[in-house]
DSSP file (Angstrom, degrees, kcal/mol; ACC not computed):
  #  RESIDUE AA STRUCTURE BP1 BP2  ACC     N-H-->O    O-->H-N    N-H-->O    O-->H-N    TCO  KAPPA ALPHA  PHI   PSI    X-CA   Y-CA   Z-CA
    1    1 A X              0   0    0      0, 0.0     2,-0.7     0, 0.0     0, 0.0   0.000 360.0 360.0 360.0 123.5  -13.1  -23.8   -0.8
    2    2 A X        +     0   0    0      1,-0.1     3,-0.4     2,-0.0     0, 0.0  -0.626 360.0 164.9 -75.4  93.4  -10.1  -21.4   -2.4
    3    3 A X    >   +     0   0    0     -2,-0.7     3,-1.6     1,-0.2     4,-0.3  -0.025  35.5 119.6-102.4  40.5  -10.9  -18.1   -0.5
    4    4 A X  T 3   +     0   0    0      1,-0.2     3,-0.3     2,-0.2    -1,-0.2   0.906  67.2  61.6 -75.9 -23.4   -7.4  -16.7   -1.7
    5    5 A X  T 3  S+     0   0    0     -3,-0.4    -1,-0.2     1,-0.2    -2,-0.1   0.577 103.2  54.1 -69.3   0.4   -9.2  -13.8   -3.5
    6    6 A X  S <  S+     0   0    0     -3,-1.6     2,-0.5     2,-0.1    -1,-0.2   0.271  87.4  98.6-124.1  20.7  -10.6  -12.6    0.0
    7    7 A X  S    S-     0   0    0     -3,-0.3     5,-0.1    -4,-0.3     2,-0.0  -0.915  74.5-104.9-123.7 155.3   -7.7  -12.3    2.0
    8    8 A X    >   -     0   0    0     -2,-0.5     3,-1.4     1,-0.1     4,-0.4  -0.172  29.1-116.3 -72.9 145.8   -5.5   -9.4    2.9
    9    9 A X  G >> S+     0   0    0      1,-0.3     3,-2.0     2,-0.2     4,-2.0   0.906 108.9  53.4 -30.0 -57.9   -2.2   -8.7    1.4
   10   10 A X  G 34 S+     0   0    0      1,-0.3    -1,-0.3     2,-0.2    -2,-0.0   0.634  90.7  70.5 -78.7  -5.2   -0.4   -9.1    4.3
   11   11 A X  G <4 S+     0   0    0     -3,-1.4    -1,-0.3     1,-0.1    -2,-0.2   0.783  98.3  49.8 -47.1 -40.9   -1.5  -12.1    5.1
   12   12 A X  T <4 S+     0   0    0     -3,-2.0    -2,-0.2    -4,-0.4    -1,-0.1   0.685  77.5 139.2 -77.7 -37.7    0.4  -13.8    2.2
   13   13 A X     <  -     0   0    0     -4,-2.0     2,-0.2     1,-0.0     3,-0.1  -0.170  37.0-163.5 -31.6 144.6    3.5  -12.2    3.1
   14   14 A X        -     0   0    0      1,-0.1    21,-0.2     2,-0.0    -2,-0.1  -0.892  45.7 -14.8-121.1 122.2    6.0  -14.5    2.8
   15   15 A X  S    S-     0   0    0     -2,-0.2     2,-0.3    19,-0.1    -1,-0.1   0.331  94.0 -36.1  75.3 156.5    9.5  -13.9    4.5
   16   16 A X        -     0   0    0     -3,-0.1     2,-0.1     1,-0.1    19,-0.1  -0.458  50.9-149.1 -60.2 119.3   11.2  -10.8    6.0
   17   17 A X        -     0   0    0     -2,-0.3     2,-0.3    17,-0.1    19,-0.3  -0.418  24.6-100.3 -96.5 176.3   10.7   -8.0    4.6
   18   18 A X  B     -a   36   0A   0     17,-2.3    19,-2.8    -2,-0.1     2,-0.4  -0.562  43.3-146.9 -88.0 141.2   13.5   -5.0    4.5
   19   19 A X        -     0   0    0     -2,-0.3     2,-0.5    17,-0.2    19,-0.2  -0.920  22.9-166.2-130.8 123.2   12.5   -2.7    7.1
   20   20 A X        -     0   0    0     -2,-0.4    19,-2.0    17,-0.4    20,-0.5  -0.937  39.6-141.1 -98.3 119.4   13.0    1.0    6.8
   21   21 A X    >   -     0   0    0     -2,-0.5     3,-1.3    18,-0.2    20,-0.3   0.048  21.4 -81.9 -99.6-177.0   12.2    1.8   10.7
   22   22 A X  T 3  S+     0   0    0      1,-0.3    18,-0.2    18,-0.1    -1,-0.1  -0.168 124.6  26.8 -69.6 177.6   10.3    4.6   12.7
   23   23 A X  T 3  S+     0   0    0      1,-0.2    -1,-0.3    16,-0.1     2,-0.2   0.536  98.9 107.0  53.1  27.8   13.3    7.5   12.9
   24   24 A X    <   -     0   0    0     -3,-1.3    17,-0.3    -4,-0.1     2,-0.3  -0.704  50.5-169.2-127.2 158.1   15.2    6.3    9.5
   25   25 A X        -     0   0    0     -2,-0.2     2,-0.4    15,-0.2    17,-0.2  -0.968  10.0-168.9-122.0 144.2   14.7    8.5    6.7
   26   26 A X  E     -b   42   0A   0     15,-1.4    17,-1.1    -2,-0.3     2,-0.4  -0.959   3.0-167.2-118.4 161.0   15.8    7.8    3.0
   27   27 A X  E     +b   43   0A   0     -2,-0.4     2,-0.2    15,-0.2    17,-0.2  -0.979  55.9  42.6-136.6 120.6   15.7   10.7    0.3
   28   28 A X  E    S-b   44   0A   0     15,-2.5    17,-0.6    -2,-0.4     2,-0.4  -0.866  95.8 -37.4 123.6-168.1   16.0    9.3   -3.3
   29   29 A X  E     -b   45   0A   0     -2,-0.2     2,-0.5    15,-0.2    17,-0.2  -0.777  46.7-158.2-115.5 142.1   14.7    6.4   -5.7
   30   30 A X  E     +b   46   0A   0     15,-4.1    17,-1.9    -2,-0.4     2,-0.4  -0.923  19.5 164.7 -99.2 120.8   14.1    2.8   -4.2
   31   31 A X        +     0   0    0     -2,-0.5     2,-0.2    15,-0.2    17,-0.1  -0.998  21.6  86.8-148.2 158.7   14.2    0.2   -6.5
   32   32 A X        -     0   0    0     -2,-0.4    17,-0.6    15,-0.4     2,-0.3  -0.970  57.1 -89.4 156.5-169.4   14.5   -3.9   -5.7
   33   33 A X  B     +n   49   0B   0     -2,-0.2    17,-0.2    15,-0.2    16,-0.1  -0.822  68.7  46.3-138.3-149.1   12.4   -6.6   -5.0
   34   34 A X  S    S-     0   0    0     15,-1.4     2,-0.2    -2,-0.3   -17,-0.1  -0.135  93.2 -32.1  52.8-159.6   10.6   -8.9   -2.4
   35   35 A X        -     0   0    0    -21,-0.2   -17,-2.3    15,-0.2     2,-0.3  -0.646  49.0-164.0 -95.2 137.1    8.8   -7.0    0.4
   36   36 A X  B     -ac  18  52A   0     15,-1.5    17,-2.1   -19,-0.3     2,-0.6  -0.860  10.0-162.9-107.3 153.0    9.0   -3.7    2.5
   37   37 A X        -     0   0    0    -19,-2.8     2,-0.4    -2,-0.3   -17,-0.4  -0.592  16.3-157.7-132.1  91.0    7.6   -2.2    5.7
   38   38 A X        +     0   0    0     -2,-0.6    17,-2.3    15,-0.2    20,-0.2  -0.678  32.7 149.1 -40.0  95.0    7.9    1.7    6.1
   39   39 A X        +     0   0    0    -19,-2.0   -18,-0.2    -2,-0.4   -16,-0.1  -0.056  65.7  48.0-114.3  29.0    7.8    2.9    9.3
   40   40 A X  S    S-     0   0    0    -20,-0.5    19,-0.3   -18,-0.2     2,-0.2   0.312  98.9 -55.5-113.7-131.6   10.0    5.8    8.7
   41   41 A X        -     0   0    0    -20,-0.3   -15,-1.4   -17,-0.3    19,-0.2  -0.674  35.4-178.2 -64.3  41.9   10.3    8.3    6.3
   42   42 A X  E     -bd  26  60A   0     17,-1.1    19,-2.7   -17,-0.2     2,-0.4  -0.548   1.9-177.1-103.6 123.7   10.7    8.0    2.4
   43   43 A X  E     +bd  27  61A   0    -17,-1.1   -15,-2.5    -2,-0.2     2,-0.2  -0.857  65.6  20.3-131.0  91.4   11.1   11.6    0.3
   44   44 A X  E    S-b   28   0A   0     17,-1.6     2,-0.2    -2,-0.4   -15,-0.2  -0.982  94.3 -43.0 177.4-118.2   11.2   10.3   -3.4
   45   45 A X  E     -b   29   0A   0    -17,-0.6   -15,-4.1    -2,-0.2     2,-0.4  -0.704  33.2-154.6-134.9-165.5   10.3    7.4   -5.5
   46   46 A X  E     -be  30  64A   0     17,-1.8    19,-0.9    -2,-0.2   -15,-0.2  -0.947  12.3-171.4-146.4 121.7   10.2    3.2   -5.7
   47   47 A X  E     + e   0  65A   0    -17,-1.9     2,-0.5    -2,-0.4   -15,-0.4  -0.345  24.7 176.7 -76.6  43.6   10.1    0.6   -8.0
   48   48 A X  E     - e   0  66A   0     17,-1.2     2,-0.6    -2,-0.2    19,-0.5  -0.781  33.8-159.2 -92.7  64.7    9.5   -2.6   -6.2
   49   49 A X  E    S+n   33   0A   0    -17,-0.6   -15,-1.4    -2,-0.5     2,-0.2  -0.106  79.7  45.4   0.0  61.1    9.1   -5.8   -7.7
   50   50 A X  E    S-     0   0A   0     -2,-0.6    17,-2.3   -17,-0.2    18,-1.0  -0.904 106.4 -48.3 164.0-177.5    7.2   -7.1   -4.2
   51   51 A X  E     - e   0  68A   0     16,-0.2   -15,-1.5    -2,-0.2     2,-0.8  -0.776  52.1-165.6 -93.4 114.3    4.6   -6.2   -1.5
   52   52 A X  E     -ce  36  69A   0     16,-1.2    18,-3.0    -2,-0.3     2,-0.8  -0.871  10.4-175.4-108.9  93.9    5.3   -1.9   -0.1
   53   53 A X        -     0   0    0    -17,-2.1     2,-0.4    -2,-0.8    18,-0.2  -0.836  17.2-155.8-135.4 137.9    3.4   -1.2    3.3
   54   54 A X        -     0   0    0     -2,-0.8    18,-1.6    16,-0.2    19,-0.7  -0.550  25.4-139.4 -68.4 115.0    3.5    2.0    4.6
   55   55 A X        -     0   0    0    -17,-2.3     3,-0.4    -2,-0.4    19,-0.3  -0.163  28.8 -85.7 -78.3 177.6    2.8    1.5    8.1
   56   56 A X  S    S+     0   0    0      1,-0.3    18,-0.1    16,-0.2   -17,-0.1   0.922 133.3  31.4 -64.1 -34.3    0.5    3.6   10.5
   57   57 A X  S    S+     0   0    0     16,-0.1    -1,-0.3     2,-0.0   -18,-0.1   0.756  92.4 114.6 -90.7  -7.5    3.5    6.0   11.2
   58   58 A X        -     0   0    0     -3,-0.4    16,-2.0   -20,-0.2     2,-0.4  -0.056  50.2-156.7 -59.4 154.1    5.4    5.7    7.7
   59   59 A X        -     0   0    0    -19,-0.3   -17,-1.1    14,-0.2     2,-0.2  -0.784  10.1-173.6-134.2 144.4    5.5    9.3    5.5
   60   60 A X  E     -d   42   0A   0     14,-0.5    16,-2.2    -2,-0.4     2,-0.5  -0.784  13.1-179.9-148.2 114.6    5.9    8.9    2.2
   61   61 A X  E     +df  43  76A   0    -19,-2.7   -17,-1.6    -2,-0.2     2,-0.3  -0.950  59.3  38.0-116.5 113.7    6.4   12.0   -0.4
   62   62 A X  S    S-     0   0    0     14,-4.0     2,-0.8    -2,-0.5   -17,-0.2  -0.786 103.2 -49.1 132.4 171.0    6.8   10.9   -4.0
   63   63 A X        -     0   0    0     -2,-0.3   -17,-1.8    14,-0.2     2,-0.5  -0.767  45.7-158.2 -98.8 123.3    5.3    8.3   -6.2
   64   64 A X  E     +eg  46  79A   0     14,-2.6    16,-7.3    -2,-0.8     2,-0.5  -0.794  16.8 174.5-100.2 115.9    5.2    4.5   -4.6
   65   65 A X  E     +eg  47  80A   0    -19,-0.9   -17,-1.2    -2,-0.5     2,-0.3  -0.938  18.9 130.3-136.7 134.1    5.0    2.1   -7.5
   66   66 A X  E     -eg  48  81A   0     14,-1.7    16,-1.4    -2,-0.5    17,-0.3  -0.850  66.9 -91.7-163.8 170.4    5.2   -1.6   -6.4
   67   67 A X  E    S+     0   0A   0    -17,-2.3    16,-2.3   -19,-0.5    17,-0.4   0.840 112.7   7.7 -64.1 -47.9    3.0   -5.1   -7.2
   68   68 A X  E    S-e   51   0A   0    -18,-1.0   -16,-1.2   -20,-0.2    -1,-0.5  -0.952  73.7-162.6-140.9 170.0    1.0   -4.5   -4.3
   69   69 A X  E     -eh  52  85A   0     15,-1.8    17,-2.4    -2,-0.3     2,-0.3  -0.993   5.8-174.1-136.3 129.9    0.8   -1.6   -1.9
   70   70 A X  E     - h   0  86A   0    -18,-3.0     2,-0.6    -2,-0.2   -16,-0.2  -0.862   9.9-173.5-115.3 114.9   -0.7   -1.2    1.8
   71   71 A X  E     + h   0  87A   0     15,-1.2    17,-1.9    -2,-0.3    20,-0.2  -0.780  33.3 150.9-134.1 115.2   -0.7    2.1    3.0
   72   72 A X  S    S+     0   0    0    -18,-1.6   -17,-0.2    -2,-0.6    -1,-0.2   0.585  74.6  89.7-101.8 -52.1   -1.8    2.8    7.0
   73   73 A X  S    S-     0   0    0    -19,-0.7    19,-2.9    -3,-0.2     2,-0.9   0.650  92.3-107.2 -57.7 172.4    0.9    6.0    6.3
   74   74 A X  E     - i   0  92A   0    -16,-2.0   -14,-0.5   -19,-0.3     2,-0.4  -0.833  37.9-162.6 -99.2 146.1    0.2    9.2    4.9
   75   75 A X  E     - i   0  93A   0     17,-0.9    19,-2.1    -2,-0.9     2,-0.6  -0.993  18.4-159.3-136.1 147.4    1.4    9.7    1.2
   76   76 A X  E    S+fi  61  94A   0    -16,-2.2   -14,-4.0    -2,-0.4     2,-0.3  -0.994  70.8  19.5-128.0  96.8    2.0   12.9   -0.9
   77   77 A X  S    S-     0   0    0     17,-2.7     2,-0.2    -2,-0.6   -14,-0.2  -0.818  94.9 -23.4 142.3-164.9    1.8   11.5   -4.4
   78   78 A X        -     0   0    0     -2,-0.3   -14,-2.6    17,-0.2     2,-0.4  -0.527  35.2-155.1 -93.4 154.7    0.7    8.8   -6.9
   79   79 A X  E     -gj  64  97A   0     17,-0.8    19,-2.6   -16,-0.2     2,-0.5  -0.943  14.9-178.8-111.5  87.5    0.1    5.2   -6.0
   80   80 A X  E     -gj  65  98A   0    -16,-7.3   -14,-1.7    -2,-0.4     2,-0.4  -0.949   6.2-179.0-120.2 126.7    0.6    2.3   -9.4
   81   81 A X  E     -g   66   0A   0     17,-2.4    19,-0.5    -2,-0.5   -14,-0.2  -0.993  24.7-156.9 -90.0 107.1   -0.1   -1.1   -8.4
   82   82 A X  S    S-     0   0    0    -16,-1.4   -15,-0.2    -2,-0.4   -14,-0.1   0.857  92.8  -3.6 -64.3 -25.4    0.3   -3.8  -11.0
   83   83 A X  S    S+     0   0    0    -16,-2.3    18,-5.1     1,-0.3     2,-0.2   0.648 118.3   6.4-131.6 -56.5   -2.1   -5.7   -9.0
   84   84 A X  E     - k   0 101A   0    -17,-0.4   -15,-1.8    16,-0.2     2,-0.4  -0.858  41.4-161.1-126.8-178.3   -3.6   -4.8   -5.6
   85   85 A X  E     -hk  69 102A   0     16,-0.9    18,-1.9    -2,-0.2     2,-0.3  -0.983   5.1-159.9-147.8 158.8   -3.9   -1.9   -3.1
   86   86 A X  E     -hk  70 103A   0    -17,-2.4   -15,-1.2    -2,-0.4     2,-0.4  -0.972   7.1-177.9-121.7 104.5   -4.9   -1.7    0.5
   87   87 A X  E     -h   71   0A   0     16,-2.1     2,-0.3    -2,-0.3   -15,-0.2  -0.663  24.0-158.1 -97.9 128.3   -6.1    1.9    2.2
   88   88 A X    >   -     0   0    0    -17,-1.9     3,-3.6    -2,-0.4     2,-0.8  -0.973  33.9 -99.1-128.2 169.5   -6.7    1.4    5.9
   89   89 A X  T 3  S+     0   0    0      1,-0.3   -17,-0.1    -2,-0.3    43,-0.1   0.287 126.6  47.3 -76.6   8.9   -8.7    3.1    8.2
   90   90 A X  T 3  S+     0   0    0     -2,-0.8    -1,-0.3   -19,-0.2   -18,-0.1   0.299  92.0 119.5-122.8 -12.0   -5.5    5.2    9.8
   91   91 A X    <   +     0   0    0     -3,-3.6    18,-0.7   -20,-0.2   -18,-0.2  -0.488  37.9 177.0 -82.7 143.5   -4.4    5.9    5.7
   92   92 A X  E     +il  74 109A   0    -19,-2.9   -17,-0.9    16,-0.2     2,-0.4  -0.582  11.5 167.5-119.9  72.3   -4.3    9.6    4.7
   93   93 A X  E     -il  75 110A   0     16,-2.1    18,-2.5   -19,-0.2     2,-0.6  -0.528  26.5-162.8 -99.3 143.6   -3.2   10.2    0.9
   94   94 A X  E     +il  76 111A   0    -19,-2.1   -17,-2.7    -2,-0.4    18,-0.2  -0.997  62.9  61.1-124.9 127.3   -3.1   13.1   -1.5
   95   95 A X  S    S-     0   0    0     16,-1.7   -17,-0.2    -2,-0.6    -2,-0.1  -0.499  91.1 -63.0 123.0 149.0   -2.7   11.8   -4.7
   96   96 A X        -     0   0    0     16,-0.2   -17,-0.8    -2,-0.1     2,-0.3  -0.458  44.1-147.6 -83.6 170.2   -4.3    9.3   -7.8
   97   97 A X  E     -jm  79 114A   0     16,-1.1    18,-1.9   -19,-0.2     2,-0.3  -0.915  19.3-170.7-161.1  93.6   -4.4    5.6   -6.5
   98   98 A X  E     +jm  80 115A   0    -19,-2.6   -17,-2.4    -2,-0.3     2,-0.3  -0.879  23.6 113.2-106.9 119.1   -3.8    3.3   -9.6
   99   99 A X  E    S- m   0 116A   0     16,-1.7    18,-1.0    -2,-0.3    19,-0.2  -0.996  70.6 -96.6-174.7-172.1   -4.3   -0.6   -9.6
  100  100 A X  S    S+     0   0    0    -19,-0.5    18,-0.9     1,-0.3     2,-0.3   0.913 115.5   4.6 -90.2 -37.6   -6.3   -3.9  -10.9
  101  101 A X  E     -k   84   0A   0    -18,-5.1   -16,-0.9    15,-0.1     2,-0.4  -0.985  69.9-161.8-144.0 161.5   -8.1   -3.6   -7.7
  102  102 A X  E     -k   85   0A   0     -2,-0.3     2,-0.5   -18,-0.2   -16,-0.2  -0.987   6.6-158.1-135.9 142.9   -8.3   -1.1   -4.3
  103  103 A X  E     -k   86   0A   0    -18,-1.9   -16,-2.1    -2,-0.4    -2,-0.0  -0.917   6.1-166.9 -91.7  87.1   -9.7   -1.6   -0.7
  104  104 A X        -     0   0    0     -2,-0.5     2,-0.4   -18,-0.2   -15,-0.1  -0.073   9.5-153.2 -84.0-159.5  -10.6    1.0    1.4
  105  105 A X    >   -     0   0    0    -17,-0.2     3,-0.9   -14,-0.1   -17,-0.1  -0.852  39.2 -91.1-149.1 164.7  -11.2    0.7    4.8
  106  106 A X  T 3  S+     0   0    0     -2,-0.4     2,-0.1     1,-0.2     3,-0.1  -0.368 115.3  35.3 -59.9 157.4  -13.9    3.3    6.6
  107  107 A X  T 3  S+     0   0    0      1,-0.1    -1,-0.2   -17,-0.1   -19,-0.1   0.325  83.6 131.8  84.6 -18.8  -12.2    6.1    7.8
  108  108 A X    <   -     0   0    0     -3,-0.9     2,-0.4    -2,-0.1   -16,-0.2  -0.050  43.8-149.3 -54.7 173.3   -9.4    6.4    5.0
  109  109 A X  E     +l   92   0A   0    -18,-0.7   -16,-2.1    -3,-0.1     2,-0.3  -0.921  18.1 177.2-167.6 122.1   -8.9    9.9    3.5
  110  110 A X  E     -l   93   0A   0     -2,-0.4     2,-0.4   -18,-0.2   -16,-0.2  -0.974  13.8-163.0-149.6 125.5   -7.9    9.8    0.1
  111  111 A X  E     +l   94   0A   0    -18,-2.5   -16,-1.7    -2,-0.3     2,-0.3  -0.988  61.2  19.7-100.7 112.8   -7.5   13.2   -1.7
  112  112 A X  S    S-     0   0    0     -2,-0.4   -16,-0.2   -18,-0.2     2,-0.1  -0.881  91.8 -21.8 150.0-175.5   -7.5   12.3   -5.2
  113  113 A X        -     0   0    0     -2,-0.3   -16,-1.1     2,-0.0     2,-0.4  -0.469  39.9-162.5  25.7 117.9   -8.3   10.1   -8.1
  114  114 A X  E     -m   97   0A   0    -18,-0.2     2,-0.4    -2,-0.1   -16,-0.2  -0.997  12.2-178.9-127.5 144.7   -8.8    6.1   -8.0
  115  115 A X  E     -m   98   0A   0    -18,-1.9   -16,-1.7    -2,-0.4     2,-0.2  -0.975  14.6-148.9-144.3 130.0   -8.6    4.2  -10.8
  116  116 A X  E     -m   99   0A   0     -2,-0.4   -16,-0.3   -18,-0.2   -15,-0.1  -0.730   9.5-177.5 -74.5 144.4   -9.0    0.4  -11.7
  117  117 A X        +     0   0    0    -18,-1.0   -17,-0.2    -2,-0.2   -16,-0.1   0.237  58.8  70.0-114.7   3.6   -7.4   -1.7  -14.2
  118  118 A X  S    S-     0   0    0    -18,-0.9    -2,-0.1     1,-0.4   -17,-0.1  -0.107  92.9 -32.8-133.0-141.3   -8.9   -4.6  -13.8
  119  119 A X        -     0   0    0      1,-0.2    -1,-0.4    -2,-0.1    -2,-0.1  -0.244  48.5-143.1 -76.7 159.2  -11.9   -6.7  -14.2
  120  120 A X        +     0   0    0     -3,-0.1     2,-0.5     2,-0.1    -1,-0.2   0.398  59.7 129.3-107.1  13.6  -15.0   -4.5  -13.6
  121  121 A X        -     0   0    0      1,-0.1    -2,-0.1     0, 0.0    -3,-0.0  -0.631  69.6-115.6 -68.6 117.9  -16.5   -7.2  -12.0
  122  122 A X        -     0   0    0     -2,-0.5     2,-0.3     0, 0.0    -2,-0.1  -0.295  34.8-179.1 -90.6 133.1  -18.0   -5.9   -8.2
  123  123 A X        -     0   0    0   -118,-0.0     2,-0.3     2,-0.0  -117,-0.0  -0.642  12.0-168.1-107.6 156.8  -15.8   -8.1   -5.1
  124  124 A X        -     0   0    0     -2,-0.3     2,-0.2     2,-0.0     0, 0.0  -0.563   6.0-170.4 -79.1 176.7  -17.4   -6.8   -1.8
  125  125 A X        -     0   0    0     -2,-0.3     2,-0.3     2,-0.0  -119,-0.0  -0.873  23.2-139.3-165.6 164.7  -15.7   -7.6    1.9
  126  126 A X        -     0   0    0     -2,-0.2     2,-0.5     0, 0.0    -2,-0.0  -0.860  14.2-150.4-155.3 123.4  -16.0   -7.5    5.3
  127  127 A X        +     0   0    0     -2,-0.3    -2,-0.0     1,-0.1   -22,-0.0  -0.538  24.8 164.8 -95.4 141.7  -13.3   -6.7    7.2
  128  128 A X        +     0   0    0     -2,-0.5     2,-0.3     2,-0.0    -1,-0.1  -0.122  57.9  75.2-134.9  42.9  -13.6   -8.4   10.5
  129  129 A X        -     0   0    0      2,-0.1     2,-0.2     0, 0.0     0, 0.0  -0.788  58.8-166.7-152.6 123.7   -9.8   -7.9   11.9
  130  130 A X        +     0   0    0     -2,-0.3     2,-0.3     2,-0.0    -3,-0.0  -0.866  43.2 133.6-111.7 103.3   -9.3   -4.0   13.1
  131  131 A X        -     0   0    0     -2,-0.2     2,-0.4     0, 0.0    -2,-0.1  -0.889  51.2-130.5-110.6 139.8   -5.7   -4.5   13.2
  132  132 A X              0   0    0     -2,-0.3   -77,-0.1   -44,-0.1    -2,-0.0  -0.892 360.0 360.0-112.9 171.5   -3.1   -1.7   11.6
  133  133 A X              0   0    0     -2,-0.4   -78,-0.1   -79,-0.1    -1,-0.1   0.431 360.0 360.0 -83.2 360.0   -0.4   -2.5    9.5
């Protein structure tokens, strides 16, 4: 049986990803590809051609736009996924949260707007890992 549509993002990571760590800040536009893990700071925006998760301590101010996104972090802005996104139960965001599909987790706090883009067909889950990113 092909369960690949019911597992978490970050399971599929593949490879290292570039890691901006806890006490780094960057100020300015990101843009690249393959995967990142934010446990720092970020004040502007991203383009990423890859997997962006904001980790439990990661800040983010500014618009995160990426293939998929998982966000533990707090974020001050908009959220565009071309495909999926992952709120967990430590995520705080202010801001719309755009993508083909989004996951919340209990306990998320999401000030804002969500919107789907994709099939309107209903997936349920049950997350049975409390792990944070």
């Amino acid at each position: 049986m092909n369960d690949a549509k019911n597992r978490r993002l970050r399971d599929k990571s593949s490879g290292a990803a570039t890691l901006i760590n806890d006490g780094c800040k960057i100020s300015g536009v990101i843009t690249g590809s393959g995967d990142f893990l934010i446990n720092g700071e970020v004040d502007g925006d991203c383009d990423i051609s890859g997997t962006i998760t904001l980790a439990h301590n990661g800040r983010w101010q500014g618009t995160i736009k990426a293939d998929d996104i998982i966000i533990a972090g707090r974020v001050e802005g908009d959220i565009i996924a071309v495909g999926k996104v992952e709120i967990t139960n430590s995520a705080k965001i202010s801001g719309t949260v755009t993508a083909e599909a989004i996951a919340v987790a209990e306990g998320a706090i999401v000030e804002g707007v969500m919107k789907t883009t994709g099939n309107e067909e209903l997936l349920n889950f049950t997350e049975k890992r409390n792990s944070e990113a």
